[in-house]
Backbone of each chain as ProteinMPNN parsed JSONL, in Angstrom:
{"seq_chain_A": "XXXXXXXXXXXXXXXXXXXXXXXXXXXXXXXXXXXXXXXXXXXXXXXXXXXXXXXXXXXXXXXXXXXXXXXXXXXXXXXXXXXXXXXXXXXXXXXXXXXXXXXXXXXX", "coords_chain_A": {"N_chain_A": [[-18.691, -4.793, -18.156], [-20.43, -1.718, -17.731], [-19.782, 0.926, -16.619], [-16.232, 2.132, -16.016], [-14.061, 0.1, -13.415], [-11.851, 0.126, -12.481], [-11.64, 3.368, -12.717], [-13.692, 3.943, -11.223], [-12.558, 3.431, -8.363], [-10.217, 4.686, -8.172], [-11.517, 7.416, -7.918], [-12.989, 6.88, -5.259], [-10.674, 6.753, -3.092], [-9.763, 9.046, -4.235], [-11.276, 10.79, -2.857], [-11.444, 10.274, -0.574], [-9.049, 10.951, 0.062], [-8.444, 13.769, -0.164], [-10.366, 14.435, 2.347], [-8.65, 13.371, 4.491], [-6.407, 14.562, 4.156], [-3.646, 16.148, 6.133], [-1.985, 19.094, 7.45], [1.671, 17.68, 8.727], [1.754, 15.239, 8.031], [1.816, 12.835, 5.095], [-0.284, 11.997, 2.916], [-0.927, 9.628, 0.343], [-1.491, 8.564, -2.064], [-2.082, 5.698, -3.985], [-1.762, 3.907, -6.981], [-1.888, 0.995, -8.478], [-2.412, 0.637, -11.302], [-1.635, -1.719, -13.211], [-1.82, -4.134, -12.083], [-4.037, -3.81, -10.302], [-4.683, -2.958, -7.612], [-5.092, -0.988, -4.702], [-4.674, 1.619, -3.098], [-4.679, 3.899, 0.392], [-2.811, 5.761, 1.914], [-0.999, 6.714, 4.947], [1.792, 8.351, 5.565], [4.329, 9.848, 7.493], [6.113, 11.834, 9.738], [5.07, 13.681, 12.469], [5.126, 16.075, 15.283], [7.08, 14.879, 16.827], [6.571, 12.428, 16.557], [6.134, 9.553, 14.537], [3.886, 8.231, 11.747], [1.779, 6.016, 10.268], [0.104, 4.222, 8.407], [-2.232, 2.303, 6.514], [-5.039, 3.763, 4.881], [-6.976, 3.154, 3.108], [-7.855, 0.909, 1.077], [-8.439, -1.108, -1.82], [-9.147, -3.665, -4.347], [-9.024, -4.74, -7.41], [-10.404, -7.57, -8.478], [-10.696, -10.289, -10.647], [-14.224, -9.384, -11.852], [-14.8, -8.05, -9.618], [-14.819, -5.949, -7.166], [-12.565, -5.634, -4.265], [-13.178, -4.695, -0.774], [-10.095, -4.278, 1.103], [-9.363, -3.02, 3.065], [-10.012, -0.63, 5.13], [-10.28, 2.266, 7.056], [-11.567, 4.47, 7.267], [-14.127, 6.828, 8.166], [-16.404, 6.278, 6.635], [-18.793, 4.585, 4.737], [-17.474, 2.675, 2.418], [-18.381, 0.553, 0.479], [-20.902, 1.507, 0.451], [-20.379, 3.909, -1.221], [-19.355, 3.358, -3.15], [-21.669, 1.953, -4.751], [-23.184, 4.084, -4.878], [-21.97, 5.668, -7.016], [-22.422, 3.775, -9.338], [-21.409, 0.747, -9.176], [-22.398, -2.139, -8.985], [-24.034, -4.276, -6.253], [-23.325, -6.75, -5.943], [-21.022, -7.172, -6.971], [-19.262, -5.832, -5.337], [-16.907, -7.314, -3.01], [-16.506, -7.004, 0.337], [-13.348, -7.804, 1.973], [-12.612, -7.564, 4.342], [-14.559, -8.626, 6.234], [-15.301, -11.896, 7.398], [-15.313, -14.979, 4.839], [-17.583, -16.198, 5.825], [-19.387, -14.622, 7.311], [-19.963, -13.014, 5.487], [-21.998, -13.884, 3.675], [-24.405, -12.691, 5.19], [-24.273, -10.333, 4.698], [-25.237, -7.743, 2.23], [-23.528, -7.665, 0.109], [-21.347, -9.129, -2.479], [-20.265, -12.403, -1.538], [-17.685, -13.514, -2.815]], "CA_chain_A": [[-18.799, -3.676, -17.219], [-21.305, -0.754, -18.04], [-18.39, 1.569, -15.941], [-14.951, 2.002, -15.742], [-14.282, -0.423, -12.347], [-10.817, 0.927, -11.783], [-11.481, 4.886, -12.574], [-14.601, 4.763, -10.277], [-12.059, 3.155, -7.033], [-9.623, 5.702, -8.015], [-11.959, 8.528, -7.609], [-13.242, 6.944, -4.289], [-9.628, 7.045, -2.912], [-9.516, 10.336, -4.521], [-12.453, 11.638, -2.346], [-11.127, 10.121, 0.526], [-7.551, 11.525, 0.484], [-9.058, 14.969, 0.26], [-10.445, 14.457, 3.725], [-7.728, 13.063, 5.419], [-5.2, 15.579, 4.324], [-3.341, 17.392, 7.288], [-0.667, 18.711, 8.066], [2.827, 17.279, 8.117], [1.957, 13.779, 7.531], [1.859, 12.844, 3.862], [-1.186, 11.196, 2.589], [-0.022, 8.472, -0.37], [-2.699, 7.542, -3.475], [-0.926, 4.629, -4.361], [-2.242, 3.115, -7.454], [-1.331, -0.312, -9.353], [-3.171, -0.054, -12.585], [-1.72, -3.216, -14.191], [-2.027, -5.425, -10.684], [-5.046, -3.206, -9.557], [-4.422, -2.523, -6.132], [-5.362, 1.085, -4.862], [-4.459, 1.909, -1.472], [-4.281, 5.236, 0.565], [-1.837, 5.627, 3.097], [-0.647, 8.02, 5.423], [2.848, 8.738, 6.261], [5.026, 10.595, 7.952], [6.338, 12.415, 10.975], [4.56, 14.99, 13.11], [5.298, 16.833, 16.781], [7.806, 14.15, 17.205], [5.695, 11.095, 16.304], [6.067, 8.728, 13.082], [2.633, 8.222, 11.886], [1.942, 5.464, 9.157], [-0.981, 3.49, 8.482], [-3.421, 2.311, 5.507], [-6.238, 4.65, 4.934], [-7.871, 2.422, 2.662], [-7.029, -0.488, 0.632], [-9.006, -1.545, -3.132], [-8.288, -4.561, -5.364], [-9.88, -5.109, -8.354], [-9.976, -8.971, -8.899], [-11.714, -10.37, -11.791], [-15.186, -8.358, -12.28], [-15.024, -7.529, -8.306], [-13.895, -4.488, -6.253], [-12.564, -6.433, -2.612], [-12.163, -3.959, 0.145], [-9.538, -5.105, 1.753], [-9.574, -2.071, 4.388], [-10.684, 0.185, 5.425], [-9.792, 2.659, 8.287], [-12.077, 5.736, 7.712], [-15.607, 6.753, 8.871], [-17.697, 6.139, 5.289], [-19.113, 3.162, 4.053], [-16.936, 2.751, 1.193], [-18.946, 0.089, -0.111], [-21.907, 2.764, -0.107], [-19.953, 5.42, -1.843], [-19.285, 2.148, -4.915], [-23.123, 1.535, -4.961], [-23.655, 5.33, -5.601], [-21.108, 5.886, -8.444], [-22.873, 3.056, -10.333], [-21.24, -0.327, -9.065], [-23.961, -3.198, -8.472], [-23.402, -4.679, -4.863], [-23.009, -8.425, -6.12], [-19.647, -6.818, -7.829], [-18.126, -5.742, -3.923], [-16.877, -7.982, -1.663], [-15.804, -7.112, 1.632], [-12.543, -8.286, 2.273], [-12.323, -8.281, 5.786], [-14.833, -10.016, 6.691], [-14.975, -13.85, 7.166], [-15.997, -15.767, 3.846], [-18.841, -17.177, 6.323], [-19.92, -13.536, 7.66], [-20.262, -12.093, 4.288], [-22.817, -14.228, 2.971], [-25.464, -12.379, 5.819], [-24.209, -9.038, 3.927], [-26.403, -7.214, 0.766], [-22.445, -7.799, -0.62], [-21.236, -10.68, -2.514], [-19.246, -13.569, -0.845], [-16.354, -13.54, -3.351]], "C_chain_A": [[-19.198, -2.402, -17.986], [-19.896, 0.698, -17.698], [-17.254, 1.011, -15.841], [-14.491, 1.722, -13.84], [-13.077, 0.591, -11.617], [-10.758, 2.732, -11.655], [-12.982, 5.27, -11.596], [-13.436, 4.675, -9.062], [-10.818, 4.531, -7.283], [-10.233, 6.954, -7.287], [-12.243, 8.288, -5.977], [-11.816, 7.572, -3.336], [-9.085, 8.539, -3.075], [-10.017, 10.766, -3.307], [-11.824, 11.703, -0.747], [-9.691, 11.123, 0.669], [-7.745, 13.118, 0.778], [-9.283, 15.654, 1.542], [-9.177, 13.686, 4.418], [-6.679, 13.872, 5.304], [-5.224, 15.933, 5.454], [-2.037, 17.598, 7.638], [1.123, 18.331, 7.67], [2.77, 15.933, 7.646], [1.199, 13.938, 5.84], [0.536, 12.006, 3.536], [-1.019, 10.637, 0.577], [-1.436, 7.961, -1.408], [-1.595, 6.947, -3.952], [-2.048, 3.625, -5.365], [-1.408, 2.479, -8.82], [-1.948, -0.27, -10.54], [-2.956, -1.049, -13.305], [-2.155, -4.061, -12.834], [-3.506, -4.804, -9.995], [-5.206, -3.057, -8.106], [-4.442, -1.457, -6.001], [-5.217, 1.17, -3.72], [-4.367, 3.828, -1.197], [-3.498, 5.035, 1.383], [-1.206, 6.592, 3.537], [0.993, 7.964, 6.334], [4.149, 9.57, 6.345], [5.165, 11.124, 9.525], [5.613, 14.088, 11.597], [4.663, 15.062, 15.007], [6.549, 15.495, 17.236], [7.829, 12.6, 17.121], [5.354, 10.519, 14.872], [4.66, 8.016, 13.271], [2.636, 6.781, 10.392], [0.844, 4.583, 9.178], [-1.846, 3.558, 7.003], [-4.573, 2.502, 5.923], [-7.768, 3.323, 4.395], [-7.351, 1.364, 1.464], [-8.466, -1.294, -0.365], [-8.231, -2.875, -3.685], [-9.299, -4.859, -6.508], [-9.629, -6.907, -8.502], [-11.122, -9.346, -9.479], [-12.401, -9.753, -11.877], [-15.646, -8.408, -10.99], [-14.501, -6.803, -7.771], [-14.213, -4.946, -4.394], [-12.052, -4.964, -1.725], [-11.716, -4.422, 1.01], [-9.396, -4.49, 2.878], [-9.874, -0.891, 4.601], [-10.954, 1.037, 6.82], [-10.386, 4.127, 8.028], [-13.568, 5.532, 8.096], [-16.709, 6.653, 8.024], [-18.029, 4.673, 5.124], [-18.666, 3.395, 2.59], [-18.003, 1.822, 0.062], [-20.35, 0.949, -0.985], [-21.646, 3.416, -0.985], [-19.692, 4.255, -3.455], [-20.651, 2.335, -5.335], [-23.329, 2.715, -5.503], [-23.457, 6.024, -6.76], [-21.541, 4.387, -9.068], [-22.485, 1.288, -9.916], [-22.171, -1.171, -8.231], [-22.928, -3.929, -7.035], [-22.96, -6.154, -5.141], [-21.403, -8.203, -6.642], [-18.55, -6.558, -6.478], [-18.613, -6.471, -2.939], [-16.121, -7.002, -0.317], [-14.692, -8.051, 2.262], [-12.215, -8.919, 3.461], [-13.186, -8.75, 6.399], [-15.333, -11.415, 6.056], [-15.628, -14.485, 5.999], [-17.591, -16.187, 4.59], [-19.813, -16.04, 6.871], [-20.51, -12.771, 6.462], [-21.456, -12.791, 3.649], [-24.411, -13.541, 3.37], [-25.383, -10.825, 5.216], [-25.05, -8.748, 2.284], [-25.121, -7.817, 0.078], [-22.061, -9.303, -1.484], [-20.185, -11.202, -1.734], [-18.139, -13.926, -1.529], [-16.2, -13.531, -4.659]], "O_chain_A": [[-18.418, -1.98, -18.839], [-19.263, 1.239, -18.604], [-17.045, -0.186, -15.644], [-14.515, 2.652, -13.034], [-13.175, 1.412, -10.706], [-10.089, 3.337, -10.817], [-13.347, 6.407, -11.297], [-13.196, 5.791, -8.6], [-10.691, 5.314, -6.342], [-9.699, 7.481, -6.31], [-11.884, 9.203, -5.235], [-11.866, 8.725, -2.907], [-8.266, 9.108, -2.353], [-9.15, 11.186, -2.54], [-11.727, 12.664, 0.015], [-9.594, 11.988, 1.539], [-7.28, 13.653, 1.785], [-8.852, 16.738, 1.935], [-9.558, 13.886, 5.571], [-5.942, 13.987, 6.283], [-6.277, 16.122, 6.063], [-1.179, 16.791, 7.997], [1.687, 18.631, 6.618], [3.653, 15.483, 6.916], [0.38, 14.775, 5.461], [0.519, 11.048, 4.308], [-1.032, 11.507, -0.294], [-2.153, 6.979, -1.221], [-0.498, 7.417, -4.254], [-2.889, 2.855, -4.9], [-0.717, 2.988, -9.703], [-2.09, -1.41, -10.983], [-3.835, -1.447, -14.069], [-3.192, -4.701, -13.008], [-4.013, -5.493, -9.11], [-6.369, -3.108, -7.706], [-3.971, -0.695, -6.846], [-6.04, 0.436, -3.172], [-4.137, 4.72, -2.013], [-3.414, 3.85, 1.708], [-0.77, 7.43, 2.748], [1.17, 7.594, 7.494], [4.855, 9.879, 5.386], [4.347, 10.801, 10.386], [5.729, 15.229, 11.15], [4.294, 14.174, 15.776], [6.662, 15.468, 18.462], [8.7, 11.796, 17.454], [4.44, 10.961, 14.176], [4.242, 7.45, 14.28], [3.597, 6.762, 9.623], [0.676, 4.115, 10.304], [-2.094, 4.625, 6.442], [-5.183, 1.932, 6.829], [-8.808, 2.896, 4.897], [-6.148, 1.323, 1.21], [-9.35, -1.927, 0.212], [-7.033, -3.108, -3.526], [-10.434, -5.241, -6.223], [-8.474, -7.311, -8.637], [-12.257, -9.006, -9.146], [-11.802, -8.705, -12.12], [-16.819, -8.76, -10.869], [-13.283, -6.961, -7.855], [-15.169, -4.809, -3.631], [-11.006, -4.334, -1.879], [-12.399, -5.008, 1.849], [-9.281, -5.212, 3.869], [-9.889, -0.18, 3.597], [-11.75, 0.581, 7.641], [-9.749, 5.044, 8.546], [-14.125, 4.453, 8.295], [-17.849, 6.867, 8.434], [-17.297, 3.757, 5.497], [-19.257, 4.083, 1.758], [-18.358, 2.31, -1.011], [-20.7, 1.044, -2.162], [-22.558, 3.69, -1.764], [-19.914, 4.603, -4.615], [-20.789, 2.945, -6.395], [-23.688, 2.672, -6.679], [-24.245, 6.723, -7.398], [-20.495, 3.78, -9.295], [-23.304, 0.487, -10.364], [-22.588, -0.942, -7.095], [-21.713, -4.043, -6.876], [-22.133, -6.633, -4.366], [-20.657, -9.182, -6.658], [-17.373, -6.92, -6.475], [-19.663, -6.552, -2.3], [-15.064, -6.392, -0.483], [-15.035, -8.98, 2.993], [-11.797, -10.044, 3.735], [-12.803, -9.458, 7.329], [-15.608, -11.844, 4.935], [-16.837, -14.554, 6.222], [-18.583, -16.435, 3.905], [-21.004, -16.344, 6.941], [-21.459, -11.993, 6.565], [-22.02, -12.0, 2.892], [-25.379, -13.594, 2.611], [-26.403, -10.138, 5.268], [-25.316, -9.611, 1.448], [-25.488, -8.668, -0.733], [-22.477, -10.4, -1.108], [-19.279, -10.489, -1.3], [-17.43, -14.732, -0.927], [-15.071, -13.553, -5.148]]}, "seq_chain_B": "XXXXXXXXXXXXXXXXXXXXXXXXXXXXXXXXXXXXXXXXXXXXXXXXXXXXXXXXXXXXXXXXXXXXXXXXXXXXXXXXXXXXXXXXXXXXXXXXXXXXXXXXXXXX", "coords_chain_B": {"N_chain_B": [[21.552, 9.357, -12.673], [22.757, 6.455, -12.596], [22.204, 4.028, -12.341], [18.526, 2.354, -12.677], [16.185, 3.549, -10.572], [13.711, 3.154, -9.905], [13.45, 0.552, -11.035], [15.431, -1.167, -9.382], [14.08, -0.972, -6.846], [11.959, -2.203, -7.237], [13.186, -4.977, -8.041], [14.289, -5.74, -5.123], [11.48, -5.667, -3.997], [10.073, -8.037, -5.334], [12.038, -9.786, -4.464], [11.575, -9.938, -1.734], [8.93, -10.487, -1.581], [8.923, -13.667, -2.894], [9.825, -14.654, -0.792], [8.271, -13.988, 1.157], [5.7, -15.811, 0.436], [2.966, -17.324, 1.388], [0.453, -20.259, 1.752], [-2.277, -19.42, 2.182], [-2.735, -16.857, 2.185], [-2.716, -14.088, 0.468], [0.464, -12.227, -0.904], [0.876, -9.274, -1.923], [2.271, -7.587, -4.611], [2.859, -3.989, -5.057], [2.883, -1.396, -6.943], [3.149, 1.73, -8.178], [4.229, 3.192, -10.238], [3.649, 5.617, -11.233], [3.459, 7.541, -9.293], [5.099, 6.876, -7.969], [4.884, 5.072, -5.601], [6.021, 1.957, -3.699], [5.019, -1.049, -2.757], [4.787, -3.849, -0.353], [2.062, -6.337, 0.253], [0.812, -8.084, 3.101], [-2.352, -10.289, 2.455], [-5.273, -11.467, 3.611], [-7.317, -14.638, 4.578], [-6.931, -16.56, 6.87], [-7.203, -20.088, 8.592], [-9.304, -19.174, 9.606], [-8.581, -15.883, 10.466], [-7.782, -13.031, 9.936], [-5.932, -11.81, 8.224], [-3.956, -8.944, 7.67], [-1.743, -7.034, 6.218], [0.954, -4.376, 5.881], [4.001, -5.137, 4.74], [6.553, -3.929, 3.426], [7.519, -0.956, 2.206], [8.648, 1.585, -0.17], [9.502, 4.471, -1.173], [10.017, 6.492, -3.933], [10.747, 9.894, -3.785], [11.905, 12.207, -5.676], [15.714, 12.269, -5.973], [16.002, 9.951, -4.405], [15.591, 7.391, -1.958], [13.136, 6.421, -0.061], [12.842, 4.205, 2.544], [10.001, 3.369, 3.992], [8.491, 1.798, 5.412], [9.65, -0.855, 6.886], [9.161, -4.484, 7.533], [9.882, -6.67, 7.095], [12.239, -9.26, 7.75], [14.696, -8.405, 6.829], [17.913, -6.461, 6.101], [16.868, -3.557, 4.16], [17.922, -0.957, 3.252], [20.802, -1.903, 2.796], [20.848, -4.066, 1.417], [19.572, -2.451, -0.888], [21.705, -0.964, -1.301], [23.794, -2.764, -1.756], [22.723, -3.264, -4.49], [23.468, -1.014, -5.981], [22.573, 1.355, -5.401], [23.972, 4.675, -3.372], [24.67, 5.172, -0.471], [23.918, 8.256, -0.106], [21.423, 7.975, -0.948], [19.758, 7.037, 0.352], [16.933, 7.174, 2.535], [15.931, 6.806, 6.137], [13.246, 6.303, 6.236], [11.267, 5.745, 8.604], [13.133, 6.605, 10.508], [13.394, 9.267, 13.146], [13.648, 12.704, 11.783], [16.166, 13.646, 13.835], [17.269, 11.344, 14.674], [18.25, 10.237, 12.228], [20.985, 11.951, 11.615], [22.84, 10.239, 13.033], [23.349, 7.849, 11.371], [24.745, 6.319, 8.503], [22.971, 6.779, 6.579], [21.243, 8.567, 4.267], [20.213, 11.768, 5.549], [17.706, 13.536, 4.49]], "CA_chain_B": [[21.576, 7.884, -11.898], [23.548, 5.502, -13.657], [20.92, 2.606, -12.526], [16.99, 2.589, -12.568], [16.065, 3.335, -8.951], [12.451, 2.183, -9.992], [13.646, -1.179, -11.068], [15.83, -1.806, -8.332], [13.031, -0.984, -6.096], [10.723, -3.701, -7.459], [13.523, -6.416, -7.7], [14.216, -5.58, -3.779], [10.087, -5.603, -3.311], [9.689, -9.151, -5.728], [13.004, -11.043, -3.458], [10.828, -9.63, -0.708], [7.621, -11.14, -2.206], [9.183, -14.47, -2.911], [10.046, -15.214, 0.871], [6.993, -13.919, 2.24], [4.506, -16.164, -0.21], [2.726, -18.928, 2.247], [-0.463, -20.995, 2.125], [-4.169, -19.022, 1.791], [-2.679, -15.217, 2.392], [-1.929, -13.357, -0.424], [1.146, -11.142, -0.634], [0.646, -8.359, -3.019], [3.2, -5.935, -5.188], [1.925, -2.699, -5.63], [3.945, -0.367, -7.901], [2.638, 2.905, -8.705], [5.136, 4.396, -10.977], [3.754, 7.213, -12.027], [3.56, 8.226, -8.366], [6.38, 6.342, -7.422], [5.175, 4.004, -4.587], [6.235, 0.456, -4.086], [4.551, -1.754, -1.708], [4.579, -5.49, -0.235], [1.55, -6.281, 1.322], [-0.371, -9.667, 3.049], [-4.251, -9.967, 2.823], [-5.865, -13.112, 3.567], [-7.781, -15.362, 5.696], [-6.321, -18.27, 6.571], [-7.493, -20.918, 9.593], [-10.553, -18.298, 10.48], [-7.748, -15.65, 11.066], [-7.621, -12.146, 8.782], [-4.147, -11.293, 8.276], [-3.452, -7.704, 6.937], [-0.186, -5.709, 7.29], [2.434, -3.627, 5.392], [5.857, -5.48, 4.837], [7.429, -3.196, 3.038], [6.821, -0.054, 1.449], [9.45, 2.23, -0.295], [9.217, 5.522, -2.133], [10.901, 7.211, -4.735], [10.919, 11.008, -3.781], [13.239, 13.107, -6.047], [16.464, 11.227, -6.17], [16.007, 9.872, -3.095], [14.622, 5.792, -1.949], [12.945, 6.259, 1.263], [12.246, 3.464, 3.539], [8.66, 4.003, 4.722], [7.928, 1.111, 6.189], [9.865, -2.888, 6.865], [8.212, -5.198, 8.583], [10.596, -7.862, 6.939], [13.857, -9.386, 9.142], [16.465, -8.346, 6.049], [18.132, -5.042, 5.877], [16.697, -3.478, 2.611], [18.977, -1.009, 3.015], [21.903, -3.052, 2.913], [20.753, -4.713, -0.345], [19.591, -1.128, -2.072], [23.308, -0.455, -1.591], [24.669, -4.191, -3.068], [22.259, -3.121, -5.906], [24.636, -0.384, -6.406], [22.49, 2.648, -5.056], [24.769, 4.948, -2.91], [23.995, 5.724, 0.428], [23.423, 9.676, 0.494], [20.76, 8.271, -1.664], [19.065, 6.059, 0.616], [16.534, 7.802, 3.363], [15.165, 5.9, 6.78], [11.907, 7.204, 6.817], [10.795, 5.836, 10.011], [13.805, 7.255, 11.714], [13.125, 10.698, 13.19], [15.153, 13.296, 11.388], [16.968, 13.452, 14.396], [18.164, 10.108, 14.658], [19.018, 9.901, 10.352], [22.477, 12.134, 11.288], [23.605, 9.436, 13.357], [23.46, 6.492, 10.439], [25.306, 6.273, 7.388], [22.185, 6.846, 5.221], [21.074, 10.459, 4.077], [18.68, 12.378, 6.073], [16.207, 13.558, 4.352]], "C_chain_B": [[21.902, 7.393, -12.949], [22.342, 4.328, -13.639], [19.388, 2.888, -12.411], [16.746, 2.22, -11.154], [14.58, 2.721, -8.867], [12.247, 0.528, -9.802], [14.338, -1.784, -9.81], [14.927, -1.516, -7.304], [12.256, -1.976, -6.16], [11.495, -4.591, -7.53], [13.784, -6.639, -6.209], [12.684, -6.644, -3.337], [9.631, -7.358, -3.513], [10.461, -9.936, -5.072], [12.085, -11.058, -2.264], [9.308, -11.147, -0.488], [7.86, -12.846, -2.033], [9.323, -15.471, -1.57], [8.923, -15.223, 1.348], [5.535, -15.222, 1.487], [4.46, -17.327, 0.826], [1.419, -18.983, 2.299], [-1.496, -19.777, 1.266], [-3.935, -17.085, 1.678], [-1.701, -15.077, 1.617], [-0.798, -12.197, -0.469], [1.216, -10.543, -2.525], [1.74, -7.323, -3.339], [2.419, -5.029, -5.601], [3.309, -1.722, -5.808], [2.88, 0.344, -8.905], [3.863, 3.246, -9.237], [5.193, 5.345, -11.25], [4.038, 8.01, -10.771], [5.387, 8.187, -7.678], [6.754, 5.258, -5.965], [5.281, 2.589, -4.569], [5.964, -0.091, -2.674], [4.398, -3.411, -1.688], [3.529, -5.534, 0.506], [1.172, -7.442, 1.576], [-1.361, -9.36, 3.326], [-4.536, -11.083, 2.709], [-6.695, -13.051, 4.418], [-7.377, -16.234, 5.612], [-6.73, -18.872, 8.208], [-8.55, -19.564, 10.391], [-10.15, -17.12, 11.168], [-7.467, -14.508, 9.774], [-6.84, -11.472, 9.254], [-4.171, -10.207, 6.963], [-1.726, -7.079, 7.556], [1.066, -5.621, 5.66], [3.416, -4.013, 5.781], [6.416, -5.056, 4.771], [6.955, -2.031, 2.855], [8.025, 1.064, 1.303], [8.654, 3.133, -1.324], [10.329, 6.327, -2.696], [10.695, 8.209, -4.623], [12.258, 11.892, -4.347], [14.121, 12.02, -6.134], [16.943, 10.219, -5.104], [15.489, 8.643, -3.28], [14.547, 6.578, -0.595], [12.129, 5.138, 1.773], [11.123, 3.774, 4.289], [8.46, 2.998, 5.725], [8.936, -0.591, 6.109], [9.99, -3.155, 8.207], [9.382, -6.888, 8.176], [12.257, -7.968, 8.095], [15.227, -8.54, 7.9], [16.646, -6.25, 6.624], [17.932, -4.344, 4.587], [17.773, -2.162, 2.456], [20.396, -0.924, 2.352], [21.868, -3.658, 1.136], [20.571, -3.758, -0.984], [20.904, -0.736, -2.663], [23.786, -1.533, -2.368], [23.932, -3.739, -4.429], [22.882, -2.026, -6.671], [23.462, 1.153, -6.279], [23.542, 3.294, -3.234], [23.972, 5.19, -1.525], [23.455, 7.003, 1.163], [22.522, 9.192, -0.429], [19.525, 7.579, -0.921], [18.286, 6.909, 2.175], [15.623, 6.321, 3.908], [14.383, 6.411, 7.116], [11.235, 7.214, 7.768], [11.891, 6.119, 11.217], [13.511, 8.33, 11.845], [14.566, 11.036, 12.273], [15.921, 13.545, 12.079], [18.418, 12.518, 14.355], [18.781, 9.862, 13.068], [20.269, 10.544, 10.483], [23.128, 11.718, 11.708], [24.027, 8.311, 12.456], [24.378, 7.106, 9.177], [24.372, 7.01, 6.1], [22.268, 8.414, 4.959], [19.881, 10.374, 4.908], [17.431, 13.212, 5.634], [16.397, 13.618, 2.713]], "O_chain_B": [[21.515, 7.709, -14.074], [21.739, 3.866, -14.608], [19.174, 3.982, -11.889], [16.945, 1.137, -10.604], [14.25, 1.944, -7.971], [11.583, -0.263, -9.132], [13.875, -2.783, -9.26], [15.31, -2.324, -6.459], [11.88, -2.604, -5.17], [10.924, -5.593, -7.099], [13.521, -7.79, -5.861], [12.622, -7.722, -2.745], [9.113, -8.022, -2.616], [9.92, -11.019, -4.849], [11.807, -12.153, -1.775], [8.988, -12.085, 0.243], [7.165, -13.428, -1.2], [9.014, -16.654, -1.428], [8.442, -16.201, 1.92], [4.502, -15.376, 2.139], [5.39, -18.075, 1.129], [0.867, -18.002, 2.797], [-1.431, -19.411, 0.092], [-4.744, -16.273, 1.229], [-0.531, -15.461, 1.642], [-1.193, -11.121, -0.021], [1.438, -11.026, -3.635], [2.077, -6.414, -2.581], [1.459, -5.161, -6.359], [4.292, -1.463, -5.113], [2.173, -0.047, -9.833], [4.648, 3.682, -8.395], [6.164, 6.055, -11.512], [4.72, 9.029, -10.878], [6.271, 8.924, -7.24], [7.793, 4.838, -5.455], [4.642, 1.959, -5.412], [6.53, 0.298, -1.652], [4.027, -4.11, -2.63], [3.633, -4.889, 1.549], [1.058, -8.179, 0.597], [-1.655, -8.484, 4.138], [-4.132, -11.784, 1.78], [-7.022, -12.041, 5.042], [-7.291, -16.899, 4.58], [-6.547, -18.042, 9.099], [-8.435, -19.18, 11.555], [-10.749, -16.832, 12.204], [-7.002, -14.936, 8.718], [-6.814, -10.753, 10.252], [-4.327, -10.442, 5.765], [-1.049, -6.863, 8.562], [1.626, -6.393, 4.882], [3.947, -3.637, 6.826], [7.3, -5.124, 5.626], [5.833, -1.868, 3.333], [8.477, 1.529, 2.349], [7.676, 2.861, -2.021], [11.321, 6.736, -2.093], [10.022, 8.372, -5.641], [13.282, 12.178, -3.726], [13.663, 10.894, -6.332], [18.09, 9.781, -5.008], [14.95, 8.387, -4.357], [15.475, 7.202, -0.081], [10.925, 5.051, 1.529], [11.281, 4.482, 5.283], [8.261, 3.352, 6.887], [8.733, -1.343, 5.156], [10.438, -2.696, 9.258], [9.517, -7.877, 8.897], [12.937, -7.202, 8.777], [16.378, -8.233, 8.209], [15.967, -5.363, 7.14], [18.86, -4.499, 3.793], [18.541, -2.28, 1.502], [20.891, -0.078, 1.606], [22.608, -3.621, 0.153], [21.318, -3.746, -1.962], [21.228, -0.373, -3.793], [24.168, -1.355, -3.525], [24.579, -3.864, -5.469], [22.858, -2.051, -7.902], [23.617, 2.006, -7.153], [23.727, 2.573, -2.254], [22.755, 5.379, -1.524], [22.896, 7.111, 2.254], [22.523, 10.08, -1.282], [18.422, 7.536, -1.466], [19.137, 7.277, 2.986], [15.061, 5.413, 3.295], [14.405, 7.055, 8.164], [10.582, 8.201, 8.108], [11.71, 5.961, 12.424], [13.229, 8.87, 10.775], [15.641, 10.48, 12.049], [16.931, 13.853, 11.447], [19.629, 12.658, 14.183], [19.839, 9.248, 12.932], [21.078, 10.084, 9.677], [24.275, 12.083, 11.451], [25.094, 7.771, 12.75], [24.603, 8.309, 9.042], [24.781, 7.565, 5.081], [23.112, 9.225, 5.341], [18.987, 9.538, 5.04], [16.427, 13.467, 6.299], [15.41, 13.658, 1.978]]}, "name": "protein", "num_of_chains": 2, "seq": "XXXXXXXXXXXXXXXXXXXXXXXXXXXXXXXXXXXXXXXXXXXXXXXXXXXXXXXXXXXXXXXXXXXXXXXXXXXXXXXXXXXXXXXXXXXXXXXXXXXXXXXXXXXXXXXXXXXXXXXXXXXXXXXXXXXXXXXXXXXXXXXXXXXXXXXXXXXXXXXXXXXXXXXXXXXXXXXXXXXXXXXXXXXXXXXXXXXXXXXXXXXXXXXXXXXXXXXX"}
């Protein structure tokens, strides 16, 4: 690897948490550097209403970056491709082993 | 603190882990330390069928465990306390702060 896999998904996560700040709810960079798992996540309570949900959701596994989710309005995959990571390197997590093969992405 | 609220956080998260492991869907520990979050999660596909979701998820704020999120049947709790943390130490984060001065635990 030409780049650092895990300090580009950090930064994405970074970028993202930025925009989702608000408010009273807490927004959560949650990262695994030995297990590689990177998640964002948002929670907390506001106007009376417990709020909680993953923003976005990284895994590094072997020499691939899987998104496993993904709940904002970017093409995360895009925002990899632009900071240097080749598309055969991200899979798309959520979808189907059999859907992903019609994607630019790799299949696993 | 007499005990490591870190560690007893992750042996909680790994008994957790142990129960939940089945078939094609991975359940993942995620332990940020430096931040301080600890998460169970499942990601899979299994029988044409993509299973995501937050089991657990506790955080270490200050001297504080807060319960963010269980999705599991136990009382974690219940066991934080057998692990010998006290209960003004233990916050239910998805209770409103309302409802936390009815329980035993601490409120915030």
């Amino acid at each position: 690897m030409d780049v650092n896999y895990s300090e580009i998904i950090q930064k994405v996560i970074c970028e993202q948490a930025s925009i989702h700040r608000s408010g009273d709810v807490a927004i959560e960079t949650v990262f695994d550097t030995e297990r590689h798992h990177y998640l964002l996540v948002q929670v907390g309570w506001t106007n009376g209403h417990w709020v909680y949900g993953c923003a976005l959701h990284l895994d590094l596994i072997g020499d691939k970056i899987y998104i496993q989710q993904n709940n904002t309005e970017c093409s995360i995959a895009e925002r990899l491709v632009e900071l240097g990571i080749p598309k055969d390197r991200i899979v798309i997590g959520f979808h189907s082993p059999f859907k992903r093969q019609f994607t630019e992405y790799a299949v696993s």
